[in-house]
GUVO-116707 format. One record per residue (C-alpha): x, y, z. Coordinates in steps of 0.1 Angstrom, whole numbers, plus 5000, padded with zeros to 4 digits. Example, Ala and Ser with C-alpha at 12.3 -4.5 7.8 and 13.67 -1.06 7.14 Angstrom:
BEGIN
512349555078 513749895071 
This chain:
BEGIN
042830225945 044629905948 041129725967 039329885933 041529705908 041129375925 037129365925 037129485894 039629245879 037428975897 034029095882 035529075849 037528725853 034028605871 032228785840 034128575814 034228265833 030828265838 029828305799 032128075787 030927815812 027327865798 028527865762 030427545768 027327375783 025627505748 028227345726 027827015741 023827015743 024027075707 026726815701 024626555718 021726625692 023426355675 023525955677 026225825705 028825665688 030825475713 034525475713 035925125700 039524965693 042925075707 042925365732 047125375728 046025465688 043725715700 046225875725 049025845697 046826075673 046526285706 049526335708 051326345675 048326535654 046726825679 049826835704 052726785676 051026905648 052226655625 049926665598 050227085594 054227005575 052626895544 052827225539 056027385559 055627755556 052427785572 053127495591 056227705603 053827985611 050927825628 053827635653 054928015664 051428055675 050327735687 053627745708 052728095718 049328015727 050627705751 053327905764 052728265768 049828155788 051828025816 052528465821 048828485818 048428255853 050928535867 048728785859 045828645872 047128565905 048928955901 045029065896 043728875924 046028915948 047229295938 050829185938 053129285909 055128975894 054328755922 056828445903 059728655901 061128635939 060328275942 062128225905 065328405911 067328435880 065128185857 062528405858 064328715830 064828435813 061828315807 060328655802 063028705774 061828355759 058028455765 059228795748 060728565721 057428355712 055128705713 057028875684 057128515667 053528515671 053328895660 055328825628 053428525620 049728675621 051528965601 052328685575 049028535579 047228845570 049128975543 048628565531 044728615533 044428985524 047229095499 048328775485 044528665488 045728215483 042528105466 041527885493 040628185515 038428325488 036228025478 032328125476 031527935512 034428245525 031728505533 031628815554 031528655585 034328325580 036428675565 036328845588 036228585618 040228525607 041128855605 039828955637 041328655655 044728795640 044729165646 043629085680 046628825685 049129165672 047529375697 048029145726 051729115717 052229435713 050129495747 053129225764 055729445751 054829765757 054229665796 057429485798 059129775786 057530085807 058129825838 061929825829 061930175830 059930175864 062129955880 064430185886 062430455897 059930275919 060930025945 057129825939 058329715905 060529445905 063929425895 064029135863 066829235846 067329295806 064429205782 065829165752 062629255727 060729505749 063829715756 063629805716 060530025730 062130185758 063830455743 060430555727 059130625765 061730665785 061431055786 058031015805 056931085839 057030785864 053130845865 052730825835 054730535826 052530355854 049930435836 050830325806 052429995823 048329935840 046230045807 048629765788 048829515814 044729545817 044229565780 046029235783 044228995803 040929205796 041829115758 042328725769 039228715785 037528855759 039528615735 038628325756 034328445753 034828495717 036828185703 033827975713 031628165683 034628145659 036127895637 038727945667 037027705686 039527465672 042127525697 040827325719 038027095699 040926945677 042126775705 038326585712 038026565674 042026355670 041326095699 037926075688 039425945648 038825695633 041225415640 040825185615 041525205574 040225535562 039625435535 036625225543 033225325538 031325205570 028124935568 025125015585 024724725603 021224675602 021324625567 024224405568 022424165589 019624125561 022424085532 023923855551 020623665560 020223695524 023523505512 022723245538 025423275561 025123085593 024023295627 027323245642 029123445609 026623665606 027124035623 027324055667 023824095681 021224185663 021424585659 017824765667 016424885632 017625305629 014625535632 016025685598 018825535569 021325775564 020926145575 018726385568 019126635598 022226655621 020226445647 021026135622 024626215624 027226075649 028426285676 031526245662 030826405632 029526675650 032526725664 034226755634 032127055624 033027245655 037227135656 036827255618 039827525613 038327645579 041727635567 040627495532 043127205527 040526955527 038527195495 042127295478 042726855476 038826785464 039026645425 035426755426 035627125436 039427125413 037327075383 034527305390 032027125409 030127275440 031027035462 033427165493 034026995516 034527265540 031027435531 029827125540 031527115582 030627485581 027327405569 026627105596 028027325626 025527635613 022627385618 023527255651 024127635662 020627725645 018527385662 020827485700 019527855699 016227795691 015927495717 017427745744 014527935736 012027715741 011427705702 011227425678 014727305672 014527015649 011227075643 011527415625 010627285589 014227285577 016827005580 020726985572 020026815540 018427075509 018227335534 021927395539 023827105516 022227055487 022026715463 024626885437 027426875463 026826555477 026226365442 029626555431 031626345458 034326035447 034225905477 038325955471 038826055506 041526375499 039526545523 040026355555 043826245545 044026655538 042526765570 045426865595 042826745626 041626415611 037726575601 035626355587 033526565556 033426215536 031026035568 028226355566 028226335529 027725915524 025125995553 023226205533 023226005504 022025685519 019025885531 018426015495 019025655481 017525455507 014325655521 013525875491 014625655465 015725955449 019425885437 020426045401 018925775373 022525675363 023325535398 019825335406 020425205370 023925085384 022624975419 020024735396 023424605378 025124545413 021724355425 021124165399 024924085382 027124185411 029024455393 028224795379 027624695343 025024515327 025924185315 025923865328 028523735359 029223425338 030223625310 032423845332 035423665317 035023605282 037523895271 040223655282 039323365255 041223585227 043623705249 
């Protein structure tokens, strides 16, 4: 029996590893559709956002509650995992608790403070559905949250409760076994799971092993199968935030980047020596702004994957506040749906890029791009440092610069800028005639 358990436990691990492998190698295929964008100024700044954004999670306390919330599971996540390598080497090996000898007396008490973080992490997806289903917070329910996004969250958070509740209930038939069966090892109280002893305690010793196995396998079955499945779901932000935060911008946010093609020729222009004039001559872009996600920067591509869907980046948008269709989320979810759309049909040996759609029309349209300020309260908002603001000034230089197809108010304001140097139309040498009365 015991020879069973372990080749089935390593068919499934094997099983897991191996799709996750092969959905890993899909995600950064269709991440390198993009342009390379090489990594420039200080590597201690990009560690520093490492550190203090995905690690510390210092952007998430603008808003404390479910700041407060998300920390019980992100701490749970990092830390209840450390069991998870015991259980793995348990289902390798067919031990039982293989730490707790070498451990001695540390080892209750980490159970009890791995107990501790699993009903933290229980009570907090608790809070986060009744947030998303009863309490239904507008940002949840905006008309990009369809079935799918919906439901995505909800199954993310049921499972998370199950697999808590799975921890518990072994810890707490394995109490009872450990004085019954000398294979189970003594660990001493566990504070949480001995609330569910008295519940089970009139059982059978088979029985309770049975119960002990179908949890503990329902366990690590479940985070293998959470593993497979986080890498379809917005979930896939556990671990793309921290590519997405060193990969940041460094430099002002604020400031709208120059192609530098272009500012070569405006320079050239304004007859400004070589030597002040941009660093080497840039080779002309096959295509001015974007039009398709293979236009875009890897790094924004990225972005569209470490996107958490949490909405703060929307709820801050002046545009969407006052009714406006722009959203700034629709628009990550929108450029990782392409990328997944272009990466499936290229594994099939289909047309990709070449299927008669593109990012732009298809999936954003002009209304939600026009509808931008350029205000950037989407990427100070965004508790992973996203980027919506780069896809959308991307798509509009293509509009404006290879279609010529900006809204008639703006090319008569580019004409101002050419020809006066400011948006209005009057002459630079009259720019300061309101101060004569003044």
């Amino acid at each position: 029996m015991q020879i069973a358990q372990q080749v089935a436990f390593f068919l499934v691990l094997g099983t897991a590893v191996w799709i996750v492998s092969r959905r890993i190698a899909r995600i950064r295929n269709n991440i390198a559709i993009g342009r390379s964008l090489p990594l420039e100024g200080d590597q201690r700044k990009r560690w520093k956002n490492l550190l203090l954004v995905a690690f510390g999670q210092k952007k998430m306390f603008s808003r404390p509650i479910p700041a407060l919330l998300h920390f019980f599971i992100y701490a749970g996540f990092l830390i209840i995992n450390l069991e998870v390598l015991e259980f793995v080497i348990d289902g390798l090996g067919g031990t039982h608790r293989i730490f707790a000898p070498y451990l001695g007396s540390l080892y209750p008490a980490l159970m009890n403070v791995f107990e501790f973080l699993a009903v933290a992490v229980l009570f907090s997806c608790l809070a986060f559905l009744v947030r998303r289903n009863v309490i239904k917070l507008k940002r949840f329910h905006s008309a990009e949250m369809t079935r799918w996004p919906t439901m995505d969250a909800n199954v993310i958070l049921i499972t998370e409760i199950l697999l808590m509740c799975a921890i518990l209930t072994m810890n707490a038939a394995d109490q009872l076994l450990q004085v019954r069966d000398a294979h189970f090892y003594t660990t001493g109280t566990l504070f949480f799971s001995s609330w569910l002893m008295p519940a089970i305690s009139d059982l059978s010793t088979p029985a309770l092993i049975t119960i002990e196995r179908i949890a503990w396998w329902f366990h690590i079955v479940g985070i293998l199968g959470f593993a497979v499945y986080i890498t379809y779901s917005k979930h896939l932000h556990i671990f793309m935030a921290f590519v997405n935060t060193y990969r940041a911008r460094i430099d002002s946010r604020g400031r709208i980047a120059n192609m530098p093609v272009v500012t070569r020729e405006v320079k050239s222009m304004l007859g400004l020596p070589a030597d002040q004039q941009t660093q080497p001559a840039p080779a002309d872009p096959a295509r001015f702004g974007a039009k398709d996600i293979s236009d875009l920067s890897v790094n924004a591509l990225i972005g569209a994957y470490a996107c958490t869907e949490c909405g703060r980046c929307t709820s801050e948008c002046p545009a969407n506040a006052t009714g406006k269709k722009l959203s700034p989320r629709k628009i990550m979810m929108d450029v990782r749906d392409r990328m997944e759309a272009v990466g499936n049909q290229l594994s099939r040996g289909e047309k990709g890029l070449d299927d008669g759609k593109a990012l732009l029309d298809n999936y954003i349209t002009r209304e939600e791009i026009n509808a931008c300020t350029t205000c950037n309260a989407c990427v100070e908002a965004c508790p992973v440092m996203i980027n919506p603001l780069e896809i959308i000034l991307e798509l509009r230089r293509y509009v404006a610069m290879e279609e010529s197809a900006s809204p008639q108010q703006w090319n008569a304001m580019f004409q101002n800028v050419e020809t006066n140097f400011a948006p209005w139309k009057f002459s630079p040498s009259d720019r300061f005639n309101w101060s004569k009365n003044a």
